[in-house]
PyMOL Python script that loads the backbone (N, CA, C, O; Angstrom):
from pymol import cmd

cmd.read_pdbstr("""\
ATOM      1  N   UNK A   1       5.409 -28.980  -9.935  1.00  0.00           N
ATOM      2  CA  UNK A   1       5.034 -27.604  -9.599  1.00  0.00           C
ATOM      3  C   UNK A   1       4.327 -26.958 -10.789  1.00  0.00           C
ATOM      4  O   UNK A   1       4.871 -26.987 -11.893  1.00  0.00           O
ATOM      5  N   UNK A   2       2.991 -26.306 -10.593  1.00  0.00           N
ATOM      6  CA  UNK A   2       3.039 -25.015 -11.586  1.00  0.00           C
ATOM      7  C   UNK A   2       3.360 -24.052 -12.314  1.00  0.00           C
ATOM      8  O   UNK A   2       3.441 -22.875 -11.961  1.00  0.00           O
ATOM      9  N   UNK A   3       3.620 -24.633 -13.692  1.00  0.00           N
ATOM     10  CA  UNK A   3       3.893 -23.572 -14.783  1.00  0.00           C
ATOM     11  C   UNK A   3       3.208 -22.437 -14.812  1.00  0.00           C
ATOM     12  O   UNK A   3       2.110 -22.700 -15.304  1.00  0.00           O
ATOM     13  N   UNK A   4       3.290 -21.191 -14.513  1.00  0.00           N
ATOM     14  CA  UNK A   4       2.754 -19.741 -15.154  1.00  0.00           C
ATOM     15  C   UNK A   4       2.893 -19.267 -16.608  1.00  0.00           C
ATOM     16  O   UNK A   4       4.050 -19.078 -16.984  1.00  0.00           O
ATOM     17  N   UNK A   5       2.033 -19.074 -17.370  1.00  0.00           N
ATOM     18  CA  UNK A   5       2.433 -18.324 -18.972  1.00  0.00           C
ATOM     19  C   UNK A   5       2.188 -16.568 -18.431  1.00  0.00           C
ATOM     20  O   UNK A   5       1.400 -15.915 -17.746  1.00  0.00           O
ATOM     21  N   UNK A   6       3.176 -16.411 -19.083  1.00  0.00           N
ATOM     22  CA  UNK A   6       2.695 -14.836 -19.401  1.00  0.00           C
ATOM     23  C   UNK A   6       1.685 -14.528 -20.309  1.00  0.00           C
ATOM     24  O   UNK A   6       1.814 -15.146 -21.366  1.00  0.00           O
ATOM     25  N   UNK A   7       0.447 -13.570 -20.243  1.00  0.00           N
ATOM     26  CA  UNK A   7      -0.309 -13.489 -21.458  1.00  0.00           C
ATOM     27  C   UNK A   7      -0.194 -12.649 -22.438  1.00  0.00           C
ATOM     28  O   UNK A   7      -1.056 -12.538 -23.309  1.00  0.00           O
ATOM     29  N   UNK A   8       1.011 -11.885 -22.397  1.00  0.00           N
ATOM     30  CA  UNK A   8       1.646 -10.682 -23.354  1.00  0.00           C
ATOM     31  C   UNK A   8       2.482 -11.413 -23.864  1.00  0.00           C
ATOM     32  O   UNK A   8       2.415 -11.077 -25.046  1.00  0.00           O
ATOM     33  N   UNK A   9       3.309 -12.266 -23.786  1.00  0.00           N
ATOM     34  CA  UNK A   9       4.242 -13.120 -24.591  1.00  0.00           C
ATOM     35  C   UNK A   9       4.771 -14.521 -24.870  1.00  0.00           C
ATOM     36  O   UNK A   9       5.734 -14.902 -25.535  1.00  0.00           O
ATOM     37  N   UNK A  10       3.681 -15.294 -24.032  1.00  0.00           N
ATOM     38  CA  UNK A  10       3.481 -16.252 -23.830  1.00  0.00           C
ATOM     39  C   UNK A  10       4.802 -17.193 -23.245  1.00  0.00           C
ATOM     40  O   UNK A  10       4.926 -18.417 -23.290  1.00  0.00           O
ATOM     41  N   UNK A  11       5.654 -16.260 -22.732  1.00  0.00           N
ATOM     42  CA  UNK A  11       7.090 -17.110 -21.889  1.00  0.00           C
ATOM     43  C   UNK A  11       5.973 -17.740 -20.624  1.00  0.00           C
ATOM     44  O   UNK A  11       4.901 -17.509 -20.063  1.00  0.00           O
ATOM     45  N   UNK A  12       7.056 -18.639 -20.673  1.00  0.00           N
ATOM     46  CA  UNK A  12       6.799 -19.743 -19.227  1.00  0.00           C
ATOM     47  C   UNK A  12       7.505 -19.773 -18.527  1.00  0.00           C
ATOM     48  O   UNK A  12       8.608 -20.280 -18.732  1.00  0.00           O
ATOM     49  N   UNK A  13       7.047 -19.089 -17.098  1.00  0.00           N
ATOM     50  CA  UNK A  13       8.019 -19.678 -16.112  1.00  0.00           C
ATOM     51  C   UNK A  13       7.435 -21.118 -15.360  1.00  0.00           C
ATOM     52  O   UNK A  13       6.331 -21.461 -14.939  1.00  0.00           O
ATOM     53  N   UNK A  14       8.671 -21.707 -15.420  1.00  0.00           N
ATOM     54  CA  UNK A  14       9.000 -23.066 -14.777  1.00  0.00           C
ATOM     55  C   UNK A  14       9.838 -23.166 -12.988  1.00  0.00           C
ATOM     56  O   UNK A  14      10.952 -23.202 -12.466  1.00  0.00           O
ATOM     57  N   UNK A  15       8.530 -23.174 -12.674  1.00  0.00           N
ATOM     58  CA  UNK A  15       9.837 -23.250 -10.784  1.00  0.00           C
ATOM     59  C   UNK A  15      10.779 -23.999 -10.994  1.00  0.00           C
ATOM     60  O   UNK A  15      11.843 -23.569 -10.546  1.00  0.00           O
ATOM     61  N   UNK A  16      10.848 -25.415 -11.739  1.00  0.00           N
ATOM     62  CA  UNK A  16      11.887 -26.227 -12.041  1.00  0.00           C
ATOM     63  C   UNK A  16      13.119 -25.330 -12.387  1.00  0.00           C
ATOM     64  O   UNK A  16      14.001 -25.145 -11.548  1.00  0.00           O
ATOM     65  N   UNK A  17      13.154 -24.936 -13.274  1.00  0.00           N
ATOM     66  CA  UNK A  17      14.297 -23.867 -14.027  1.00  0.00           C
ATOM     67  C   UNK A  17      14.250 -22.464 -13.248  1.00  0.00           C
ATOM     68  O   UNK A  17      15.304 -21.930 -12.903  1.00  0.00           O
ATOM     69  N   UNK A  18      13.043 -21.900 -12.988  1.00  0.00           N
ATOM     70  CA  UNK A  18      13.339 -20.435 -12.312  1.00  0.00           C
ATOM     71  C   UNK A  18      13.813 -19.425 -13.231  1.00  0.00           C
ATOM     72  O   UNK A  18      13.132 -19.250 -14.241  1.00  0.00           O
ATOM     73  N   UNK A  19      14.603 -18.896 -13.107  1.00  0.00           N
ATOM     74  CA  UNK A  19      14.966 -17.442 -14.019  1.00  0.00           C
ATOM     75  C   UNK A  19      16.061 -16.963 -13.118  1.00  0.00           C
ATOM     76  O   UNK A  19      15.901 -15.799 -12.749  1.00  0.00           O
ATOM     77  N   UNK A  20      17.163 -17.582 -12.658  1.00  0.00           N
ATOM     78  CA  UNK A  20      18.495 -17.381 -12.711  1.00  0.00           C
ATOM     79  C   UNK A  20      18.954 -15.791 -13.123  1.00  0.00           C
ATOM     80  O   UNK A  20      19.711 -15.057 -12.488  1.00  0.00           O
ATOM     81  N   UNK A  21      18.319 -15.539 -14.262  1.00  0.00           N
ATOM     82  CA  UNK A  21      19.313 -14.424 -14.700  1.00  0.00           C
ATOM     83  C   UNK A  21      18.549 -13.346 -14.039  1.00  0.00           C
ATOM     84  O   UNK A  21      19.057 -12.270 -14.356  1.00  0.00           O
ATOM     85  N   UNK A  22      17.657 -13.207 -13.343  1.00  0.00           N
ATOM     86  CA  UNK A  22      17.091 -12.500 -12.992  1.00  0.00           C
ATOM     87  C   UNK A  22      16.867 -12.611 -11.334  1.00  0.00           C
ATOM     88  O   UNK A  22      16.047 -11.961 -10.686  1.00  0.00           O
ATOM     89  N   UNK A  23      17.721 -13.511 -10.869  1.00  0.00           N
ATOM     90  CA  UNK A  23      17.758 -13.520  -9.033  1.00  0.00           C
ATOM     91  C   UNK A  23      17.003 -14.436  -8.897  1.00  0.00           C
ATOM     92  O   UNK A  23      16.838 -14.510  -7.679  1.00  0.00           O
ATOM     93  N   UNK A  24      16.176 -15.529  -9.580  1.00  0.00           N
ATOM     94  CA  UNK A  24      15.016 -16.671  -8.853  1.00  0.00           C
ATOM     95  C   UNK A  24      15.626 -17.761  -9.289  1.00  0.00           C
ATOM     96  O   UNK A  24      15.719 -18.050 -10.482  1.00  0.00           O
ATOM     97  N   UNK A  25      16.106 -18.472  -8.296  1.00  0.00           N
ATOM     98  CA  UNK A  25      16.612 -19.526  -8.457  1.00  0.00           C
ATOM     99  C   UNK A  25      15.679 -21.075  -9.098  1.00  0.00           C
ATOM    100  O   UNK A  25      14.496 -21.275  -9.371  1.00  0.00           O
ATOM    101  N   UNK A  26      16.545 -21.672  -9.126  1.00  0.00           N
ATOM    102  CA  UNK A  26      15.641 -22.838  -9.990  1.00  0.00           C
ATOM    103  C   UNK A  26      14.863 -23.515  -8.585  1.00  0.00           C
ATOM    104  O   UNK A  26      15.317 -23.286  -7.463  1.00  0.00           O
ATOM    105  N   UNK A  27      14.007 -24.115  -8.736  1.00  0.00           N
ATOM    106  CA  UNK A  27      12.859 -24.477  -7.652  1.00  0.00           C
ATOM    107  C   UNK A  27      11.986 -23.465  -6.771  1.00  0.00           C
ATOM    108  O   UNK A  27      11.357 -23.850  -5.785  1.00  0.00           O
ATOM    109  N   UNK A  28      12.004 -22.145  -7.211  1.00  0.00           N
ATOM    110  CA  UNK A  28      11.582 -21.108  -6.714  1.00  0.00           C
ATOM    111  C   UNK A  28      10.096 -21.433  -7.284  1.00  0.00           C
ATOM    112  O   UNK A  28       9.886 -21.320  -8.491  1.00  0.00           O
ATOM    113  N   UNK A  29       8.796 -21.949  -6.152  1.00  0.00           N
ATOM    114  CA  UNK A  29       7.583 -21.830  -6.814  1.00  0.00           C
ATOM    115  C   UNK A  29       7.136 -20.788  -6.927  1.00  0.00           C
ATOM    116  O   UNK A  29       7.779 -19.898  -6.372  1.00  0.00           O
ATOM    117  N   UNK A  30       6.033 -20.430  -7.569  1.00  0.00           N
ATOM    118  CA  UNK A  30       5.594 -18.741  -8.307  1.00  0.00           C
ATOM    119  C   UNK A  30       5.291 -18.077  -7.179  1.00  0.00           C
ATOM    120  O   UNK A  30       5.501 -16.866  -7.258  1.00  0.00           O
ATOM    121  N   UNK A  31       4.801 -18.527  -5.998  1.00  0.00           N
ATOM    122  CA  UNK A  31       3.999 -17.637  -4.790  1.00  0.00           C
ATOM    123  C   UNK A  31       5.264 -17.316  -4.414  1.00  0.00           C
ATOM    124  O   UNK A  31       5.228 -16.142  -4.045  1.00  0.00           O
ATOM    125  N   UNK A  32       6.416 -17.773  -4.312  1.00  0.00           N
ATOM    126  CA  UNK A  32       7.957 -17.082  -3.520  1.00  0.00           C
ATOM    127  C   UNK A  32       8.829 -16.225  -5.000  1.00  0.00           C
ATOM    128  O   UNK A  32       9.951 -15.720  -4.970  1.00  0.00           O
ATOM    129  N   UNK A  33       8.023 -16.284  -6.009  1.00  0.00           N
ATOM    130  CA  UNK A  33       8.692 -15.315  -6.772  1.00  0.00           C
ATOM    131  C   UNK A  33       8.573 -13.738  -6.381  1.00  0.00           C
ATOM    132  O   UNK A  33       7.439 -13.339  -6.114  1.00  0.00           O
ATOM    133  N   UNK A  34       9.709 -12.758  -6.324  1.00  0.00           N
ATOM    134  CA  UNK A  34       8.987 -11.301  -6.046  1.00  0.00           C
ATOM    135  C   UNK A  34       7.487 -10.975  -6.342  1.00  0.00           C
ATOM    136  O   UNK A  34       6.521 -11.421  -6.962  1.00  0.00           O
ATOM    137  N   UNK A  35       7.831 -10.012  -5.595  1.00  0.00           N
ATOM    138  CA  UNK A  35       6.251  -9.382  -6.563  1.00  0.00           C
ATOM    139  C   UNK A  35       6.877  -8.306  -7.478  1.00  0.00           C
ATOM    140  O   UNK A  35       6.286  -7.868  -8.465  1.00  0.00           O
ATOM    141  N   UNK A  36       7.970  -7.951  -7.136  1.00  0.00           N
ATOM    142  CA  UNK A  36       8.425  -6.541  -8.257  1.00  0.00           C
ATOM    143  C   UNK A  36       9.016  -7.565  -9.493  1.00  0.00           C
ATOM    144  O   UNK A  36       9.353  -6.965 -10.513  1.00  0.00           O
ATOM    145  N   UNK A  37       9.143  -8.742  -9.502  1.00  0.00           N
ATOM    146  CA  UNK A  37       9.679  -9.128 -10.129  1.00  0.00           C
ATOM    147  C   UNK A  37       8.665  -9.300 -12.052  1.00  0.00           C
ATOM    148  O   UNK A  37       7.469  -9.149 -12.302  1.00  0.00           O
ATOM    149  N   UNK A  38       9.726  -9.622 -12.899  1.00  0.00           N
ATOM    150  CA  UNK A  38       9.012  -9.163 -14.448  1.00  0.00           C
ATOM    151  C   UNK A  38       9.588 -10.407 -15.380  1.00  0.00           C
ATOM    152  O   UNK A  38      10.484 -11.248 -15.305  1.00  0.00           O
ATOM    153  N   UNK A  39       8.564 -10.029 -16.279  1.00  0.00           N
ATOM    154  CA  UNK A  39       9.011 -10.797 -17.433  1.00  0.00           C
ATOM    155  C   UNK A  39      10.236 -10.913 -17.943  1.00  0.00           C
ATOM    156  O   UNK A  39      10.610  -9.742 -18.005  1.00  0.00           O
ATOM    157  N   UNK A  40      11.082 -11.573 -18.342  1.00  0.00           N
ATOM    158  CA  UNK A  40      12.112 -11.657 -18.819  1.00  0.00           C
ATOM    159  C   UNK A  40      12.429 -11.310 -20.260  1.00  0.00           C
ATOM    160  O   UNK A  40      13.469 -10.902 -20.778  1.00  0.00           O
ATOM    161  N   UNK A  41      11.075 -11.626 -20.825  1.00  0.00           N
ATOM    162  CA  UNK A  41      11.219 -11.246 -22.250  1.00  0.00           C
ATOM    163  C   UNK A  41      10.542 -10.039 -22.915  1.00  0.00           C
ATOM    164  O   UNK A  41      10.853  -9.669 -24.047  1.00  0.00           O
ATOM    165  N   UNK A  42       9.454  -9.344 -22.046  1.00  0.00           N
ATOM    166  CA  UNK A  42       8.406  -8.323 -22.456  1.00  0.00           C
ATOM    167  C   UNK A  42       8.209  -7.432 -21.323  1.00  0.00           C
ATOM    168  O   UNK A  42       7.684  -6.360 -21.626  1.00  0.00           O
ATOM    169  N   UNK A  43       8.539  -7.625 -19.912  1.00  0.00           N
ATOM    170  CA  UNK A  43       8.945  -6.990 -19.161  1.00  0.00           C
ATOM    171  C   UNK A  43       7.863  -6.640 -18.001  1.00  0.00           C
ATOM    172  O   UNK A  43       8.053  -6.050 -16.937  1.00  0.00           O
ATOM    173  N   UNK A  44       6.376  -7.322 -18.667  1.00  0.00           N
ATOM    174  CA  UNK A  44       5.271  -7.138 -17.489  1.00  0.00           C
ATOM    175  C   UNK A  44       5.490  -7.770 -16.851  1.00  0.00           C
ATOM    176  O   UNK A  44       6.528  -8.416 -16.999  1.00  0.00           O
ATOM    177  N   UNK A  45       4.287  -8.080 -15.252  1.00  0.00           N
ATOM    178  CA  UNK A  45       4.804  -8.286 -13.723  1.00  0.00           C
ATOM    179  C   UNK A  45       3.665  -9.170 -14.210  1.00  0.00           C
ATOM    180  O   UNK A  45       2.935  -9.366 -15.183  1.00  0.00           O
ATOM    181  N   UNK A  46       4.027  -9.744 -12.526  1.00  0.00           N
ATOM    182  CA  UNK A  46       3.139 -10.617 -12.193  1.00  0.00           C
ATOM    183  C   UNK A  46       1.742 -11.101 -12.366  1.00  0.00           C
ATOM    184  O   UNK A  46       1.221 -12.216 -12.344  1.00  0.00           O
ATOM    185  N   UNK A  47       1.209  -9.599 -12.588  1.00  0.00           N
ATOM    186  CA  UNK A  47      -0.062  -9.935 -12.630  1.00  0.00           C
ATOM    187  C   UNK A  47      -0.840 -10.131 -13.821  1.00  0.00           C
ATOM    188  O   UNK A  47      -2.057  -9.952 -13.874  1.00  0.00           O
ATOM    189  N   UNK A  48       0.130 -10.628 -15.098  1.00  0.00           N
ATOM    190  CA  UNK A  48      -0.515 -10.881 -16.383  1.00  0.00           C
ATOM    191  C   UNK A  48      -0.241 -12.310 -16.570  1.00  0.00           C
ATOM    192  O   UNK A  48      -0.527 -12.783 -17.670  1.00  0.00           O
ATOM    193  N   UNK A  49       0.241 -13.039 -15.717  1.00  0.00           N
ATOM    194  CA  UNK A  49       0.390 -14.063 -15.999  1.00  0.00           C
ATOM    195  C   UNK A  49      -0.526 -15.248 -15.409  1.00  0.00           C
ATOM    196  O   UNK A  49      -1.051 -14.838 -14.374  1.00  0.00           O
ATOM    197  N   UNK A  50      -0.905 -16.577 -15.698  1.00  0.00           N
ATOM    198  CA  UNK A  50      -1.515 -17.449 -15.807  1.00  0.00           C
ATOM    199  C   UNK A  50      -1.334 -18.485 -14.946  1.00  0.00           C
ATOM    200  O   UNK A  50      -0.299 -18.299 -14.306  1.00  0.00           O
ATOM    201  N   UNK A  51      -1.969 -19.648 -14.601  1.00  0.00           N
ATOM    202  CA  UNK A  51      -1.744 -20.656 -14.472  1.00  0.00           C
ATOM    203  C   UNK A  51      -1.945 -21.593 -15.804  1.00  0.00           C
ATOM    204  O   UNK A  51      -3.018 -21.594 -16.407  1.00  0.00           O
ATOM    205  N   UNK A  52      -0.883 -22.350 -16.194  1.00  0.00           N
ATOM    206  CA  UNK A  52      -0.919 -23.060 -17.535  1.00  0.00           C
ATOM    207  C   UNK A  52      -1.375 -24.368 -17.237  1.00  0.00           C
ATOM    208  O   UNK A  52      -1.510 -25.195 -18.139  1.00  0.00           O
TER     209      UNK A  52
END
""", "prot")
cmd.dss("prot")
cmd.show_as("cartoon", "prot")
cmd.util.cbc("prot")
cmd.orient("prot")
C-alpha cells in the first residue's frame, strides 16, 4: 500500500501501521482515512500530505 509524507513534518503514514491512537486502524489505506482527520505530530489535514 501507499505511504503518504506529510510536507510540514515529514511523518509518514503507513496503512500497514495506521495511527491507532488516533481511531485508524492498522490497514486503513489513505483514501478510507477521515477527511477531518490530522497529523499526529504537527496537526495539519489531509491535504498537505504526499504520495511518497
Amino acid at each position: 500500500m501507499q505511504r503518504y509524507k506529510c510536507l510540514a513534518c515529514e511523518y509518514v503514514y503507513d496503512p500497514a501501521e495506521g495511527d491507532p491512537d488516533n481511531g485508524v486502524e492498522a490497514g486503513t489505506p489513505w483514501e478510507e482515512v477521515p477527511d477531518d482527520w490530522v497529523c499526529p505530530l504537527c496537526g495539519v489535514g489531509k491535504d498537505l500530505f504526499e504520495a511518497e
